[in-house]
C-alpha positions in Angstrom: 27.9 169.4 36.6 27.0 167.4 33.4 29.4 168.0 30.9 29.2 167.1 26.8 31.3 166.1 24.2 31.1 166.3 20.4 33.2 164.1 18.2 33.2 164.2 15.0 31.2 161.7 12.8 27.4 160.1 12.9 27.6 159.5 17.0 28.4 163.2 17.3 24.7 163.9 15.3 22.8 161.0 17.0 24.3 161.1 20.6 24.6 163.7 23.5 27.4 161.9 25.1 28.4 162.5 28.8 32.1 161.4 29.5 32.6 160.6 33.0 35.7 161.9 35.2 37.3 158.7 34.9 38.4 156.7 31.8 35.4 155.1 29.8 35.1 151.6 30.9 31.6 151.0 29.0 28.8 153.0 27.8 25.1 153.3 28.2 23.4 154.0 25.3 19.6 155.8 26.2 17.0 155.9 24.0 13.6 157.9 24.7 9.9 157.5 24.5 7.9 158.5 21.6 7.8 162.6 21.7 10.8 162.3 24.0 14.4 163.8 23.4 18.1 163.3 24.7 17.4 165.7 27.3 15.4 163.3 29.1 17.9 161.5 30.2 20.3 165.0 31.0 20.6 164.2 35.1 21.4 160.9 34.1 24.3 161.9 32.3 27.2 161.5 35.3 24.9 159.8 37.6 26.0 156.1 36.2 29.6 156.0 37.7 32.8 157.9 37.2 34.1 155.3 34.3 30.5 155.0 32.7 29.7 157.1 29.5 26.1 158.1 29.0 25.1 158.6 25.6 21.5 160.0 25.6 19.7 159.3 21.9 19.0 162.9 19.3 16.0 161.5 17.1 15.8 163.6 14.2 13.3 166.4 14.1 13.9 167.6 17.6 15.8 169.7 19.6 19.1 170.5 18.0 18.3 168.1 15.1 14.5 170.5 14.4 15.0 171.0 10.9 15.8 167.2 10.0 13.1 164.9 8.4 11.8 162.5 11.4 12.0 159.1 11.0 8.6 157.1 10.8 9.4 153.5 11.0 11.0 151.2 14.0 13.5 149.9 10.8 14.4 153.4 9.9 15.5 154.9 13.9 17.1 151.2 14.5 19.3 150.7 11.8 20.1 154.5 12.2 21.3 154.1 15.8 23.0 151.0 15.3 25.0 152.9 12.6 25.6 155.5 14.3 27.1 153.9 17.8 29.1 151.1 15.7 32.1 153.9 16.2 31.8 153.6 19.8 31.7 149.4 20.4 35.3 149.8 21.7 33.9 149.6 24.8 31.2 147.2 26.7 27.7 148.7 25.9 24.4 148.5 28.0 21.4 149.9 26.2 18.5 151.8 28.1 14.7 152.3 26.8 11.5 153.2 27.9 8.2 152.7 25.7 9.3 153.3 22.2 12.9 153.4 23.3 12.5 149.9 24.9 11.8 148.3 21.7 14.3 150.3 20.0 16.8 149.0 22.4 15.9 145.6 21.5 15.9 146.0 18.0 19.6 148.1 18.1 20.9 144.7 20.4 19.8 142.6 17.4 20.9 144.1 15.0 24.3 144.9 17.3 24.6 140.8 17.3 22.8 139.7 14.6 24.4 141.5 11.6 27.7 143.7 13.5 28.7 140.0 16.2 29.1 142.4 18.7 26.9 141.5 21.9 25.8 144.1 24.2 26.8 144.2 28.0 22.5 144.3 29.2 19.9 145.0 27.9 17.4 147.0 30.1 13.8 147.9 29.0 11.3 149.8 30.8 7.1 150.8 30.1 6.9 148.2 26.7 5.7 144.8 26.0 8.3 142.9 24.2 8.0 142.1 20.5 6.1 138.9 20.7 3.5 141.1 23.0 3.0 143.8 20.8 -0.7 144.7 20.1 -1.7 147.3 16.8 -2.3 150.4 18.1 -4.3 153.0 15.7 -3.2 156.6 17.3 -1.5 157.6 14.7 -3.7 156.9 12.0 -6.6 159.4 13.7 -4.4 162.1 13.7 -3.2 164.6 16.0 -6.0 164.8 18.6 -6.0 161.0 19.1 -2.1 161.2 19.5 -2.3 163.8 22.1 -5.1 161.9 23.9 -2.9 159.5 24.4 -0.2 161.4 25.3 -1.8 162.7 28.2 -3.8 159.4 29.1 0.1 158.1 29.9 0.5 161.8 31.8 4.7 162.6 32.6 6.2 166.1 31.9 5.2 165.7 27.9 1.6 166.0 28.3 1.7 169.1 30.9 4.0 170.7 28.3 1.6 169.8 25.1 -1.3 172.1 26.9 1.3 175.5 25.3 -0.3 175.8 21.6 3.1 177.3 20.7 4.5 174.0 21.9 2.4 172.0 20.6 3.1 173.8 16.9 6.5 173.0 17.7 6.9 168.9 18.9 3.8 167.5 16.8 5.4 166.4 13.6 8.0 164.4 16.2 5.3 163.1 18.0 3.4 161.9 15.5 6.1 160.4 13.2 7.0 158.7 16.6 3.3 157.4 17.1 3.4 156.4 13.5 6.9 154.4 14.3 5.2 152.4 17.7 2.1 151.7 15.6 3.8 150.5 12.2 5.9 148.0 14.3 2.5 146.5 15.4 0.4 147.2 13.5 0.3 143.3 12.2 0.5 142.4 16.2 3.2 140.0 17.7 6.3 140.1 16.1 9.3 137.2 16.3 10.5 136.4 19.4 14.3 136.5 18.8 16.4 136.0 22.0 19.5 138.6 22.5 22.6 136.8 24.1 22.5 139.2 26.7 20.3 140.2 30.2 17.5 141.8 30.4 16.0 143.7 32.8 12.4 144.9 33.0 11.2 147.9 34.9 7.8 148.9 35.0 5.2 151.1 36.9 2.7 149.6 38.8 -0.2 151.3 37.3 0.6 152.1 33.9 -2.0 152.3 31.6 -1.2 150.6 28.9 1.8 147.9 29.5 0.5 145.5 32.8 3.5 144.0 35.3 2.8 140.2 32.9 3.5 142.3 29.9 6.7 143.3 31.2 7.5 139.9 32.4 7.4 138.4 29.4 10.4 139.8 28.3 11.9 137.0 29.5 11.1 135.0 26.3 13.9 136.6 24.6 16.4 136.3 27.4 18.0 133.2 27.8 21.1 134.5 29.4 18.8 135.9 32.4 15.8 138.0 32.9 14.7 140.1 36.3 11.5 142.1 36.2 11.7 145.1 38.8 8.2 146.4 39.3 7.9 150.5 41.0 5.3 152.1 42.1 3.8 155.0 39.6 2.3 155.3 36.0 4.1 154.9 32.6 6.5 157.6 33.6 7.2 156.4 36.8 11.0 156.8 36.4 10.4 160.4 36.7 9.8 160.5 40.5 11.8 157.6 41.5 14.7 158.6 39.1 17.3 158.5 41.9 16.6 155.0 43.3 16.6 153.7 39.4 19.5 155.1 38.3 20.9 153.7 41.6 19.9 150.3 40.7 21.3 150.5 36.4 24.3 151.8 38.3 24.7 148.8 40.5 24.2 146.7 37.9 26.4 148.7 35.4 29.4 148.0 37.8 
């Protein structure tokens, strides 16, 4: 059974940390897709090894963090997380993302080295182009039906759910301050391709929508310490259905 722990401090309000049966011998840090929450990543939570703790992400204005502002650029949620997990570099950390959360990822492990000299364990990014790929994307300047067009063009549990009104009431101010953070950071197209002193892993479906298998690949621009793409069958949210054999391969490479 997953079990959580609170600690006091910021990592207590930005993470939903799952301590393993073991003593921590690193971390993986987990940070969703736009509209997504730290529950995403709940069966995760002891699935990484008995000395690996998960922390799974709490954006603001969600879940158990509802009545907090959302954040609404990439700048903002980075240099928030990277505050927030500085607390807990007393161990190796790997960082996790998918979409949004890929190029959060990347921006927490620059900021980790660039600013904090701390360099992440891996970094593993899954469903994004990397920042020199990034192309402007208008969504969230149309409004809420363009947002959720999109939403369910890249299909998962998050567009099923959006078709509840009550729901909907409830998730679209997250999910369009998130829309508003993916289409700020490219909204002037590629950004600079700084390399992370770490490896990187790319994982995407083979017939996403939006981000193509070359997309993915090109991650390996910023990744002179090593760079494997791992391409899977399914859509953008093709971790879903093959969670087991995914987790199964972070795990391998967590140990």
């Amino acid at each position: 059974m997953n079990t959580l722990k609170h600690t006091p401090g910021s990592d207590a309000t930005w993470f939903r940390r799952y301590p393993p049966s073991a003593p921590v011998r690193m971390r993986l840090l987990c940070l969703p897709h736009a509209g997504g929450s730290a529950s995403f990543y709940h069966s995760w939570g002891n699935a990484l090894g008995d000395d690996v703790e998960v922390l799974a992400a709490r954006y603001p204005g969600r879940q158990e963090r509802i009545v907090e502002p959302c954040l609404e650029t990439m700048e903002e949620l980075a240099d928030a997380v990277t505050a927030a997990v500085l607390p807990l570099l007393d161990k190796p950390l790997a960082l996790f993302g998918h979409s949004m959360g890929a190029s959060l990822a990347y921006e927490v492990a620059v900021r980790l080295e660039r600013r904090h000299g701390f360099g992440p364990s891996l970094l593993v990014v899954s469903g994004q182009r990397p920042p020199h790929g990034q192309r402007p994307r208008t969504a969230h300047l149309d409004g809420a039906e363009s947002v959720l067009a999109e939403v369910r063009k890249l299909g998962g549990t998050d567009a099923a759910l959006l078709e509840d009104p009550d729901l909907q009431e409830l998730v679209m101010p997250a999910l369009l301050a998130d829309f508003s953070v993916v289409g700020r950071y490219a909204e002037k197209g590629p950004r600079p391709a700084l390399p992370v002193r770490c490896p990187v892993v790319g994982h995407v479906g083979d017939r996403d929508p939006n981000v193509t298998v070359a997309d993915v690949a090109a991650w390996a621009d910023v990744a002179p310490k090593g760079f494997e793409l791992k391409v899977w069958e399914g859509d953008h949210f093709y971790l879903a259905p093959r969670r087991d054999e995914l987790v199964a391969d972070l795990a391998s490479r967590l140990r």
